[in-house]
C-alpha positions as CSV (number, residue, x, y, z in Angstrom):
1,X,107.9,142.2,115.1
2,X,106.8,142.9,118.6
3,X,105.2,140.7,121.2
4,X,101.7,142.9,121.0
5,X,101.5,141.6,117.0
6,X,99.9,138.3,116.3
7,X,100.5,136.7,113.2
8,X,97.0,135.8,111.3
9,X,96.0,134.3,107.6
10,X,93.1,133.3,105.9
11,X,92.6,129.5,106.0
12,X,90.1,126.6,106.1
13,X,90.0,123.6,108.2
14,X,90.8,120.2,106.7
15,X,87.5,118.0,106.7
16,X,89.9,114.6,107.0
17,X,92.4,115.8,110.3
18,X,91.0,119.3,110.9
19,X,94.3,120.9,110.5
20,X,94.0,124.2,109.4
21,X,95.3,124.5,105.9
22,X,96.0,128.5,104.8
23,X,94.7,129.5,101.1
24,X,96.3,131.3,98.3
25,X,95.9,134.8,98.1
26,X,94.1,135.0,95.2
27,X,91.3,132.9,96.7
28,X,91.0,135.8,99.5
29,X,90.8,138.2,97.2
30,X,88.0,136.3,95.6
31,X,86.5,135.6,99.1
32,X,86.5,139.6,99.3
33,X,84.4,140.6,96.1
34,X,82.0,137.1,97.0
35,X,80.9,138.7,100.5
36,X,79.6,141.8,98.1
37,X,77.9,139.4,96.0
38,X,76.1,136.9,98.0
39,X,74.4,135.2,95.5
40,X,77.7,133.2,94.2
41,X,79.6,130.9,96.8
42,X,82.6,129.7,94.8
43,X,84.6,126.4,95.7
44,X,88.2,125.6,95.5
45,X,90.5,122.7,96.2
46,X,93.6,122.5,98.4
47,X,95.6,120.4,99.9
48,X,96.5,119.8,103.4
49,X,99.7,120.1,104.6
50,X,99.4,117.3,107.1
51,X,97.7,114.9,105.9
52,X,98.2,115.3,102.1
53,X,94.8,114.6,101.1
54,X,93.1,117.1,98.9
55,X,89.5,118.2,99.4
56,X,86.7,121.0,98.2
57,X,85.9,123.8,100.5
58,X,83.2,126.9,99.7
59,X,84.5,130.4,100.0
60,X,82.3,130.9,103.2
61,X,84.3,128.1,104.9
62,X,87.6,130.4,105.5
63,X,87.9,131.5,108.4
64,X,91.1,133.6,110.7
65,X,93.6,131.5,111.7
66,X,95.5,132.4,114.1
67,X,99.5,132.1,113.9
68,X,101.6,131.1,111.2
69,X,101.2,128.6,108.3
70,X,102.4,125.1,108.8
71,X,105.1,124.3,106.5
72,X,104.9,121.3,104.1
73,X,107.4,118.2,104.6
74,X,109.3,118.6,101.4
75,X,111.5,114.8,103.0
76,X,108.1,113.0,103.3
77,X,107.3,114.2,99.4
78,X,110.9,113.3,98.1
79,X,111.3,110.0,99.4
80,X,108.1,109.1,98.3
81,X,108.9,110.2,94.5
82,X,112.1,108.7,94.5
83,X,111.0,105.3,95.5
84,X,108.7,104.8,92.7
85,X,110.9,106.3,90.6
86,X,113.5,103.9,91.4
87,X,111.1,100.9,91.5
88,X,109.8,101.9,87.9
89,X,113.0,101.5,86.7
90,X,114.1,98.0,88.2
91,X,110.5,96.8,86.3
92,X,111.7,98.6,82.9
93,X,115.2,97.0,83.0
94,X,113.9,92.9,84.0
């Protein structure tokens, strides 16, 4: 990739931390055929990668974002499963 390239998707911004948060594919695709047909705004839920809280956005909410994706913090998400898993298990054995 050269330095003249900037790297882009398709994603909303998150209405708790305003983080943009990029969308599947399929939702762009959808986004696409709804500019054609403006009589249907469609809405979809996603999560934030930041702040982990899930909202609804409309279809005409996406926007360009510049850059790439932010990656989700797969330590933050394990730790947090194995502590209640772990904690469910003390309560089942007492």
């Amino acid at each position: 990739m050269t330095q003249d390239q900037k790297q882009s998707y398709r994603g909303v911004l998150c209405t708790s931390c305003k983080q943009p948060i990029p969308v599947p594919a399929i939702l762009v695709i959808i986004e696409a055929e709804s500019q054609e047909d403006e009589q249907h705004v469609r809405v979809f839920n996603v999560r934030c990668r930041a702040c982990e809280k899930e909202q609804l956005y409309r279809t005409t909410e996406i926007l360009e974002l510049e850059g790439a994706p932010r990656t989700r913090q797969r330590a933050r998400l394990v730790t947090a499963v194995a502590s209640k898993s772990s904690a469910l298990g003390r309560a089942a054995n007492a």
